[in-house]
C-alpha positions in Angstrom: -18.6 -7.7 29.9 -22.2 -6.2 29.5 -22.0 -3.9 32.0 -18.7 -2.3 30.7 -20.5 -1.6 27.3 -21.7 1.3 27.9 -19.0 2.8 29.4 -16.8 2.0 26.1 -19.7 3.2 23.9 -19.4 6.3 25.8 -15.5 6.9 25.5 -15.8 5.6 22.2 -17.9 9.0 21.4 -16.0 11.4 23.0 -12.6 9.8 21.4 -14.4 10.0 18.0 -16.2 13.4 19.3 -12.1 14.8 19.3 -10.8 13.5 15.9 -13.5 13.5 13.5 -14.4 17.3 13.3 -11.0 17.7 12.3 -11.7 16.1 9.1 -13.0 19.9 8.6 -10.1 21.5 8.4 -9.0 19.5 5.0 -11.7 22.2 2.7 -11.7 24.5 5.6 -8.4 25.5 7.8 -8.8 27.8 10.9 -6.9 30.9 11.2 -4.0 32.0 13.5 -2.7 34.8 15.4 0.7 33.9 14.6 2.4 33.3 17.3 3.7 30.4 19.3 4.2 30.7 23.4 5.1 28.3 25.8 3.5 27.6 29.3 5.6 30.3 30.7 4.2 32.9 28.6 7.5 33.7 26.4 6.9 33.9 22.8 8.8 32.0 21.3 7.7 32.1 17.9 6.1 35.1 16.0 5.2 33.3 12.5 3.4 30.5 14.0 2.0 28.7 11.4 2.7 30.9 8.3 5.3 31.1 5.7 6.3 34.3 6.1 6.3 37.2 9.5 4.8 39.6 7.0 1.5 37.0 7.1 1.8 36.5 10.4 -1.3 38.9 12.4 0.8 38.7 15.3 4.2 40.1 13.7 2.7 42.9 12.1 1.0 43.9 15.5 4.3 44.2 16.6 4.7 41.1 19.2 8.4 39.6 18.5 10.2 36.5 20.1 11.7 37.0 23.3 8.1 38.5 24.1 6.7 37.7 27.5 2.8 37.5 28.3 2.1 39.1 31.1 0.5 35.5 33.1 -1.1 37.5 36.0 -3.2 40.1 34.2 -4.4 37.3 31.9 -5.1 34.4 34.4 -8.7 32.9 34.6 -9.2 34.2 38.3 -11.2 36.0 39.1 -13.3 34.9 36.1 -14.0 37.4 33.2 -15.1 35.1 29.9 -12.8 37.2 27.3 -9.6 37.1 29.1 -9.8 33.3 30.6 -10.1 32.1 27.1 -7.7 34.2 25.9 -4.8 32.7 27.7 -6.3 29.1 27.6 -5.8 29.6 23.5 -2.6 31.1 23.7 -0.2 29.0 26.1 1.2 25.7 25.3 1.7 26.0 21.7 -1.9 26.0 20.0 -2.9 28.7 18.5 -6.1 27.3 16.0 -8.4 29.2 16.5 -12.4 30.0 14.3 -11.5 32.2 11.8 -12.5 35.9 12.8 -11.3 35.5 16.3 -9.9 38.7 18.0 -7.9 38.5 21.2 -6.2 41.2 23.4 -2.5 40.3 25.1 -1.6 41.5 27.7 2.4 42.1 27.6 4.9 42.3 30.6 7.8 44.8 30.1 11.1 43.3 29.4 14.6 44.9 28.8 14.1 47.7 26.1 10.1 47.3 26.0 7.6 48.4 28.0 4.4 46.5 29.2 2.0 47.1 27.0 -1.9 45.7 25.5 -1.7 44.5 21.6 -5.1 43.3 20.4 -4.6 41.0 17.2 -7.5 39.2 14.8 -6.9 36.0 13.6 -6.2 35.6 9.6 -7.1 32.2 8.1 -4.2 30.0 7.6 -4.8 28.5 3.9 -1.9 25.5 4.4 -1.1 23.8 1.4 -1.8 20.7 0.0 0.8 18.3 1.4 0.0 19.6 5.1 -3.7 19.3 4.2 -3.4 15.2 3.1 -1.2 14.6 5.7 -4.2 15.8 8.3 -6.5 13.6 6.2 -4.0 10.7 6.6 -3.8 11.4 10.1 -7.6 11.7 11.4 -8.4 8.6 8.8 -5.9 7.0 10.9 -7.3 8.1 14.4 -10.4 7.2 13.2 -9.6 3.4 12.4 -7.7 3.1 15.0 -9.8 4.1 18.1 -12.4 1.8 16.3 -9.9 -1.0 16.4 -9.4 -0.8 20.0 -12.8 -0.9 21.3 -13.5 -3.8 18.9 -10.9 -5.5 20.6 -12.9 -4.7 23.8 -16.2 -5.5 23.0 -15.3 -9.0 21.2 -12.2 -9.6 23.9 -13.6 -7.9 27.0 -10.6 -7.6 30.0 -8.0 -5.6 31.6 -5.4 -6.1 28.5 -7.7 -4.7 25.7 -9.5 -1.9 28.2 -5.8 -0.8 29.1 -4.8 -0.7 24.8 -8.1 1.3 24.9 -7.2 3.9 27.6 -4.5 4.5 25.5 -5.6 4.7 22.3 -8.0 6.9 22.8 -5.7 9.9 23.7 -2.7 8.5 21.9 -3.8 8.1 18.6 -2.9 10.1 15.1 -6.0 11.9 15.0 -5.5 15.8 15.7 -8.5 17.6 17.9 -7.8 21.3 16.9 -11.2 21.9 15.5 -13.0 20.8 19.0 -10.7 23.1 20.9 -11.6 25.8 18.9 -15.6 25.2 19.4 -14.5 25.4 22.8 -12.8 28.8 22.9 -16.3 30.0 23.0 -16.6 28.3 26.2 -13.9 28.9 28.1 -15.3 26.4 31.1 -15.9 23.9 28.9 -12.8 24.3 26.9 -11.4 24.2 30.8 -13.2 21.1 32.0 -12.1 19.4 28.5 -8.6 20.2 29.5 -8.8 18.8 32.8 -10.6 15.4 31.1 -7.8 15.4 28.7 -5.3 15.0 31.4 -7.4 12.5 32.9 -7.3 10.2 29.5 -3.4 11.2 29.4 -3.1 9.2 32.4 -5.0 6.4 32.2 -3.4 5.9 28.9 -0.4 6.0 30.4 -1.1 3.6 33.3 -3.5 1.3 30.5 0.1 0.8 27.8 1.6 -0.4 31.2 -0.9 -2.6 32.1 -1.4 -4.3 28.4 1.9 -4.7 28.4 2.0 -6.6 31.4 -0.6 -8.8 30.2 0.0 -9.0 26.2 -1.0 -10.8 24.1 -3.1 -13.2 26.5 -4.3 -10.9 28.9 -2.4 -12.8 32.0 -0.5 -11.4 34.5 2.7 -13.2 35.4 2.8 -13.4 39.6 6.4 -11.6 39.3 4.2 -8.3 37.8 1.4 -8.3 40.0 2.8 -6.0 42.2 3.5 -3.4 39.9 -0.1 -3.6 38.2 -1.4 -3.0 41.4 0.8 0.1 41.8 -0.8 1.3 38.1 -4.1 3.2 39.8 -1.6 5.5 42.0 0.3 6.0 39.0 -2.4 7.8 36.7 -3.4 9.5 39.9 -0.4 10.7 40.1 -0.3 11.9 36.4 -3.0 13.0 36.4 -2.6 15.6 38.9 1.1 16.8 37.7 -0.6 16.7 34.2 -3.9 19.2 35.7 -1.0 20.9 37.4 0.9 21.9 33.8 -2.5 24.2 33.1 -2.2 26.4 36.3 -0.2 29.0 33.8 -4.4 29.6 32.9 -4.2 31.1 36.4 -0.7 33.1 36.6 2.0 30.0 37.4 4.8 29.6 34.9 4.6 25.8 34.4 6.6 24.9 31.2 8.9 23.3 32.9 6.1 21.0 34.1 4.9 20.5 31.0 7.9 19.6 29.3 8.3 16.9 32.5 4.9 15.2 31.8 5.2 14.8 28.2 8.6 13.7 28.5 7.4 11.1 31.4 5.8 9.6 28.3 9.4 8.9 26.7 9.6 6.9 30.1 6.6 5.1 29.7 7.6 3.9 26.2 11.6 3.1 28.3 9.5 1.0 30.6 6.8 -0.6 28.6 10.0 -1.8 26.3 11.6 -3.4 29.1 8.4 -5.0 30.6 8.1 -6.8 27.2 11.4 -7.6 26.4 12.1 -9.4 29.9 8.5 -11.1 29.2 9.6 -12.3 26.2 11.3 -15.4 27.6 8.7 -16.6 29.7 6.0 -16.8 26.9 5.9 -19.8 24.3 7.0 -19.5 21.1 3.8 -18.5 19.3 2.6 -16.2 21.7 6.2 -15.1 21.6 5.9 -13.9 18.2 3.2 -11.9 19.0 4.7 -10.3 21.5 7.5 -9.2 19.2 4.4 -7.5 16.9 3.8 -5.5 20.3 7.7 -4.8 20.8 8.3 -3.5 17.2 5.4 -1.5 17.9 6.2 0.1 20.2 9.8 0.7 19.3 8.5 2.6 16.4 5.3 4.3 17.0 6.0 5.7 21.1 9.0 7.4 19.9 7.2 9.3 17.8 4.2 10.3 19.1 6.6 11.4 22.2 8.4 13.2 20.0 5.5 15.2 18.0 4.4 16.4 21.3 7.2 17.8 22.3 7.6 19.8 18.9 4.1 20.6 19.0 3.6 21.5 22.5 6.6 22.9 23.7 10.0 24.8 22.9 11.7 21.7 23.0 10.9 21.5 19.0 12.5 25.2 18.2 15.3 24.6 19.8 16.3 22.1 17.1 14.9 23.4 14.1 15.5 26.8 15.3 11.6 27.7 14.8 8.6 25.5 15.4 8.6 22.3 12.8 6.6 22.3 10.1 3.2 20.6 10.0 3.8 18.3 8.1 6.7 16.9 9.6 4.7 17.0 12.6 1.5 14.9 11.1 3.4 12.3 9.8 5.5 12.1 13.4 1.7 11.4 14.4 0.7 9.2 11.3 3.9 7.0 12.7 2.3 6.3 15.8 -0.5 4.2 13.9 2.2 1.6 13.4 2.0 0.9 17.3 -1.8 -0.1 16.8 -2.0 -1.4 13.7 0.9 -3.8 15.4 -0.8 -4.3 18.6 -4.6 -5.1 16.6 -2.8 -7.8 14.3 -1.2 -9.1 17.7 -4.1 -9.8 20.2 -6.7 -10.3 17.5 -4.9 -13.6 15.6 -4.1 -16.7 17.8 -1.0 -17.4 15.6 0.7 -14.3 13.3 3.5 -14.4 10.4 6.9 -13.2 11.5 7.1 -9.4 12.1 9.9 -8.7 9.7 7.2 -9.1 6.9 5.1 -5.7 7.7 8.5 -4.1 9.2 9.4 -4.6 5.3 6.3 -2.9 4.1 6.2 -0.1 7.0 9.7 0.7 6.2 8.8 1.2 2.3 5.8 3.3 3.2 7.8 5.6 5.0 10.5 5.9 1.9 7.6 6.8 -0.3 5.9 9.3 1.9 9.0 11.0 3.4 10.9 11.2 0.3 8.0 13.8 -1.5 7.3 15.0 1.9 10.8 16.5 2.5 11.5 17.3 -1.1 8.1 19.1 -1.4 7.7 20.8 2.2 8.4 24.3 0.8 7.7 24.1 -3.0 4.2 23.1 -2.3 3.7 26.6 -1.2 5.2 28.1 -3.9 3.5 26.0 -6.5 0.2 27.3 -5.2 1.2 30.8 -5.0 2.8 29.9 -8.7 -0.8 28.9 -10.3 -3.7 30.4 -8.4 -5.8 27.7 -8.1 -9.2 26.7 -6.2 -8.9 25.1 -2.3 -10.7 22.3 -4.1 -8.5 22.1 -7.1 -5.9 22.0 -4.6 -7.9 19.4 -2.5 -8.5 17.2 -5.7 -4.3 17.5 -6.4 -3.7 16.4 -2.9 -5.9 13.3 -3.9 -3.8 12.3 -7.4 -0.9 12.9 -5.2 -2.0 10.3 -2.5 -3.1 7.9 -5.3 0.3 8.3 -7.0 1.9 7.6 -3.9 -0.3 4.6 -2.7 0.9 3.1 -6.6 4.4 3.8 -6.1 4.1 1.8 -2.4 2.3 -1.0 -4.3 4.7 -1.3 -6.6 8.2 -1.2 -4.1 6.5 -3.8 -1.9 6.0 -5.7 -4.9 9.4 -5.3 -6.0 10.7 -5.9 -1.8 8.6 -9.1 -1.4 10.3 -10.7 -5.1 13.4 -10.0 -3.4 12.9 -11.3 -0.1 11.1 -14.5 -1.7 13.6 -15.5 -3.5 14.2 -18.7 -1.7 10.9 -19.7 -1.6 10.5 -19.1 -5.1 13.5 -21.7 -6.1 12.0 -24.1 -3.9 9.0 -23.7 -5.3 10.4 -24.6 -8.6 12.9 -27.3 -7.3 9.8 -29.0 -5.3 7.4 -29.0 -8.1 10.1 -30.1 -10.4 10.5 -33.3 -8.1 6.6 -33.7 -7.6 6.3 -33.6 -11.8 9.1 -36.7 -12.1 8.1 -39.2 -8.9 7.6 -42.1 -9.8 5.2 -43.3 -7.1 2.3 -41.7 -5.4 4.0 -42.3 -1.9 7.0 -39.9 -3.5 4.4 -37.2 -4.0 3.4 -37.7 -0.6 6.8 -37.6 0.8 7.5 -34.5 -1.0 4.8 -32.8 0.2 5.0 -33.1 3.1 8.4 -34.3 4.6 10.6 -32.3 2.1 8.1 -29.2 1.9 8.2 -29.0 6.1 12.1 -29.3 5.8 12.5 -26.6 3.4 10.1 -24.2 5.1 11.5 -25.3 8.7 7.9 -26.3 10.0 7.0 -28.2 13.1 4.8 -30.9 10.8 3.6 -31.6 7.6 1.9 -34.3 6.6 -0.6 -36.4 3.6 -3.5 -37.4 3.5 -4.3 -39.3 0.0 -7.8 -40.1 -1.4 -9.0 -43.9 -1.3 -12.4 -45.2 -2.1 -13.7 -44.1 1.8 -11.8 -41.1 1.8 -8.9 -39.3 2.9 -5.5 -41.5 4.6 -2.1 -40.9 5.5 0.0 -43.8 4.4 3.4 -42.3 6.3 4.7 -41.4 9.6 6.7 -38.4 9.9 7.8 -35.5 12.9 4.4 -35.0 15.1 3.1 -37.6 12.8 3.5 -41.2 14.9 1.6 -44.9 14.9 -1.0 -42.7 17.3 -1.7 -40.6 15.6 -5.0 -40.6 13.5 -4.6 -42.4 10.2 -8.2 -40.7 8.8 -9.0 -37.0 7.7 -11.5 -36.0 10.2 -12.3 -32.5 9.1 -16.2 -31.1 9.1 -18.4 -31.7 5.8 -17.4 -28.2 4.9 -13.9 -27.9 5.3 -13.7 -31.7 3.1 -15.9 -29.9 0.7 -14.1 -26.7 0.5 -10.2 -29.2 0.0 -12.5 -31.1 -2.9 -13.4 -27.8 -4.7 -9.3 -27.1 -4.9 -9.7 -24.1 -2.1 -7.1 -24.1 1.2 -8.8 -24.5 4.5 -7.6 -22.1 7.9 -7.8 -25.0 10.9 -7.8 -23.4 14.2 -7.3 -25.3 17.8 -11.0 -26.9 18.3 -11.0 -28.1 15.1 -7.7 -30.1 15.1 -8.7 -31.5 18.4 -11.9 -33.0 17.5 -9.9 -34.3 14.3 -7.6 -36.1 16.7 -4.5 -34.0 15.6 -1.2 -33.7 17.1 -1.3 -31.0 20.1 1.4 -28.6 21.1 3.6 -27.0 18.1 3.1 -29.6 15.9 -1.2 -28.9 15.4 -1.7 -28.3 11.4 -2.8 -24.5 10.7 -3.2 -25.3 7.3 -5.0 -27.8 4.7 -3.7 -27.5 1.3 -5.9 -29.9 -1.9 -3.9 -31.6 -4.5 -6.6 -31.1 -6.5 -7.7 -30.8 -10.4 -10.7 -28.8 -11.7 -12.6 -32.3 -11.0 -11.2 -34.6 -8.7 -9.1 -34.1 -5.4 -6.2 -36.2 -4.7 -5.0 -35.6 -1.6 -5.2 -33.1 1.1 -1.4 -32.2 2.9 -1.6 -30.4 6.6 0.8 -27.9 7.4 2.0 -26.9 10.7 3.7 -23.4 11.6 7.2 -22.8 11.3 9.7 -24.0 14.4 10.1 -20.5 15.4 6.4 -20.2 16.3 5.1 -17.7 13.1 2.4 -18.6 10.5 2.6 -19.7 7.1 2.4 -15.7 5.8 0.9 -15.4 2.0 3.8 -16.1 -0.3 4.5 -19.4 1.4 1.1 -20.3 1.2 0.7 -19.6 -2.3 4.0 -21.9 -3.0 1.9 -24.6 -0.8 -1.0 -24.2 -3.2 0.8 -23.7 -6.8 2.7 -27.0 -5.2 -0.6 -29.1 -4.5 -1.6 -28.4 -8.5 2.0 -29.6 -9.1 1.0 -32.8 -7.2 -2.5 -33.3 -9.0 -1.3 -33.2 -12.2 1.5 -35.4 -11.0 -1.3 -38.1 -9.1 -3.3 -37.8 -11.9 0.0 -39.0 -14.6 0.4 -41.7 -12.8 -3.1 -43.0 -12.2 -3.5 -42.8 -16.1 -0.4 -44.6 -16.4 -1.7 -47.4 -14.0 -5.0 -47.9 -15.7 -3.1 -48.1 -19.2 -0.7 -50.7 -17.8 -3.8 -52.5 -16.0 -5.6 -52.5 -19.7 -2.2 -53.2 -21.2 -2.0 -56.6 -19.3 -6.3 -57.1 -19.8 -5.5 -56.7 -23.6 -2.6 -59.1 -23.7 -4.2 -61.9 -22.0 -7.8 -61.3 -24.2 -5.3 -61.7 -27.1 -3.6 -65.0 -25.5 -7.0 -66.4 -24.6 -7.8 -65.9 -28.0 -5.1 -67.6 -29.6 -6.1 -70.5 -27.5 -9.5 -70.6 -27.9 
């Protein structure tokens, strides 16, 4: 474990070292030549980023699609600094550049145009807002998320969180166009990052294959040893076809190849699916459930990041939209892909997690409230600038109501989705506390905290410990609950005095075994007080549900508004026992009285 730290500080910086200068381009975009071409050389787009071909610098020197770049006059070898970078900006579909940049192409001659040299300066690109918070979404996301993953390695150290790593930190929201342009300057270090780049796209590759193989508790199965062992051929093999896709620097046509390796990642995600989904049976039902975090994950967020690379890198994008996507579109595509981590994180970092349909619910409203303004405003934005003349920070400052506005309107929907969804647990919350108001016995509050509550909520146990003069006891057997069970409330001094104080206490696995609890399914996650703002009652432990998930918030707020249900309820029919105890004292003073 220590001696792998520095190595993941290491990649750490350089994943950060790729995302964060991005954060740039928010208050200050790079400019464009305004053009797209493919790893062949073809132009295949003559806008490029802009609205319009009359903005376009390449357009108005003359370059139109269909346009071929001559590869072997441009190649790196032999070596001359101006004309290396010049094709290792153009291929492959990037075309950010510093702003002031100048670049001479040299064309082949096709049908009806001779070969010629067109030398073109880069014009800044001035997006507008929406494509400008969608980047700040994106590297915000990267950001977090490459931090996520090496916290999972430095606190859970092994070949499951180093291969979620690997991946991570070249599939990850964040966008790198600002270090690539730096680079341009360089053209052999803009080269060698290349070449590291296709190193991390490997190992990425080969590390999603191996978490999966091992997720969420970082064992392999003997049935999948064989294929992890195959995993170090497999990124070499990557890696080299992915090195292989830049040899149009050096006059190959290799589009072809680089459609092939980024769609080899749409067979990684085919086969990371299946590994998990045939590993699903074999794993017990909590762990089970956090698999199906990783499976939902990954059924949303490789998709898309599959996809944004293929409409960012390569023709593949134009042929459906019949130019190259918009930036936006493109951004969020990436800003999708955080789902996959933020589902993984949740997965390996808790020992037991809610059910999965829960943030499914709240990613699928996100998405309705930033696609819906997303599509509606892709082209007005522009126009809306154009419309009132305004400041890149007034526009920066409008992107940032806009995003607050937004974040409201998601607030409020989930608010709105979760009432819907809980509407079951609401009436039993009412129908329970109802019945825990009107018993007639303190043994029928225990009952219904426990027996009915696990019933209704379908969970493995449940069971009630009340208050006596040496301190907390079950009086009951139920499921999980037997005669050997423990008949005391063993928990530490400050989980007792956290349940007296009225507050829920988490328990994890060491703490229900050295409190003697039942093992297996049946092992209490959960203490909830029925307690006033002075006294506590009785303490009921709570098991998961049958299906392996967590108690997730709503449910355990029911739990709690259910235990001040019960202390009010305890606390009626104490006072009702002391007045019939002084009742009877009273009548017999008065009887002895008589008599005396």
């Amino acid at each position: 474990m220590v001696r792998g730290r520095p190595l993941l500080i290491g990649l750490l910086i350089w994943a950060l070292l790729m995302i964060v200068p991005d954060l740039a381009r928010v208050v200050r975009p790079l400019a464009s030549f305004g053009f797209y071409a493919d790893n062949n050389g073809m132009v295949y787009d003559a806008t490029g980023p802009f609205i319009d071909k009359s903005a376009s610098p390449a357009w108005k020197a003359g370059i139109r699609e269909g346009d071929q770049l001559d590869l072997s006059r441009m190649r790196c070898l032999p070596f001359d600094r101006d004309r290396c970078a010049s094709i290792l900006t153009v291929v492959g579909g990037i075309q950010d550049v510093l702003p002031g940049s100048a670049i001479t192409l040299d064309l082949a001659a096709i049908p009806g145009q001779a070969a010629r040299q067109v030398t073109i300066e880069a014009e800044p690109r001035n997006p507008n807002w929406l494509v400008r918070s969608v980047l700040l979404l994106d590297q915000i996301a990267g950001i977090l998320v490459v931090l996520a993953a090496a916290w999972l390695v430095w606190v859970r150290p092994g070949p499951m969180s180093w291969g979620f790593f690997l991946y991570v930190i070249w599939f990850n929201p964040g966008q790198s166009f600002e270090l690539y342009a730096q680079l341009q300057r360089w053209p052999l270090l803009l080269l060698a990052q290349d070449i590291a780049g296709c190193i991390a796209q490997a190992a990425g590759y080969a590390g999603l294959l191996l978490f999966v193989m091992r997720a969420p508790t970082d064992t392999t199965q003997p049935e999948w040893l064989p294929y992890e062992r195959a995993l170090p051929a497999l990124g070499l093999a990557i890696a080299l076809a992915l090195m292989a896709s830049y040899a149009s620097a050096f006059g190959f046509k290799t589009e072809f190849l680089t459609r092939a390796t980024i769609l080899f990642g749409l067979v990684v995600s085919v086969a990371a699916l299946v590994i998990l989904l045939l590993r699903r049976q074999t794993l017990s039902p909590k762990d089970n459930q956090r698999l199906r975090w990783v499976i939902w994950g990954c059924l949303i967020g490789l998709p898309a990041f599959v996809i944004a690379d293929l409409s960012q890198y390569t023709t593949v994008g134009a042929m459906f939209w019949g130019a190259s996507p918009p930036e936006d579109l493109i951004g969020l595509l990436y800003l999708v892909n955080g789902i996959l981590c933020l589902f993984v994180f949740e997965a390996i970092r808790r020992p037991r997690v809610v059910s999965v349909s829960i943030p499914l619910r709240r990613v699928t409203v996100l998405a309705l409230t930033m696609s819906v303004p997303a599509l509606l405003l892709h082209r007005e934005a522009e126009h809306l600038k154009e419309a009132l003349n305004v400041s890149q920070w007034t526009w920066f400052l409008i992107a940032a109501v806009i995003i607050f506005v937004i974040g409201q309107l998601h607030h409020g929907a989930v608010e709105l989705a979760d009432r819907y969804f809980n509407r079951d647990i609401d009436k039993a919350e009412r129908d329970l506390g109802e019945a825990i108001l009107t018993a007639k016995d303190p043994a029928q509050i225990d009952h219904l905290l426990s027996e009915r509550t696990r019933a209704t909520l379908k969970l493995t146990s449940a069971i009630t410990f009340r208050r006596d003069d040496t301190g907390f006891r079950r009086y009951e057997n139920v499921a999980g609950w037997d005669d050997t069970a423990t008949r005391d409330l063993r928990l530490g001094e400050a989980d007792i005095a956290t349940l007296s104080k009225g507050s829920p206490v988490m328990i994890n696995e060491v703490e229900a075994n050295k409190a003697a609890f039942p093992l297996g399914l049946e092992t209490p996650i959960l203490a909830v007080p029925a307690a006033s703002r002075v006294y506590c009652y009785a303490a009921t432990l709570y098991g998961p549900h049958e299906s392996g998930t967590a108690l997730n918030a709503n449910e355990r707020q029911m739990l709690a508004s259910l235990g001040h249900h019960a202390a009010d309820a305890y606390a009626r029919l104490e006072n009702e026992h002391l007045r019939s105890v002084i009742a009877g004292l009273e009548s017999q003073l008065a009887v002895s009285g008589v008599r005396a």
